[in-house]
C-alpha angles and dihedrals in degrees: 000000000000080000094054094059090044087063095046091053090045093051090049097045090052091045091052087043097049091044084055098053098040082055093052092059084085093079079069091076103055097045120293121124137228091268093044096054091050088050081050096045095046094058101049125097102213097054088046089069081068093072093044094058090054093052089046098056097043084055093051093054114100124252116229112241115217110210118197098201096069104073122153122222120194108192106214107257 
């Protein structure tokens, strides 16, 4: 359940983030360049949230576990 809700506030945090940076790309249009609106982008703390919703929601979802014990044998016919 706690995983669950990882994943939620990593969702939201990455849908606030993206929405930030797609509303940045409006500095496109009065001058800045491709590398000026990443140097903008990167320093600003909305659309770092970004980031920390990815990360979020790569840490809520589950590991495989690998158990040994389970192994499937299927005799040749």
């Amino acid at each position: 359940m706690i995983r669950f809700f990882f994943f939620l506030v990593g969702f939201g945090f990455t849908l606030i983030g993206a929405i930030y940076i797609i509303i940045y790309l409006n500095l496109t249009t009065i001058g800045y360049n491709f590398w000026q609106y990443v140097n903008f982008i990167i320093r600003q703390p909305e659309c770092l949230i970004f980031i920390i919703g990815i990360i979020l929601m790569c840490f809520s979802i589950p590991k495989e576990e690998k158990d040994e014990l389970h192994i499937r044998y299927f005799p040749k016919l």
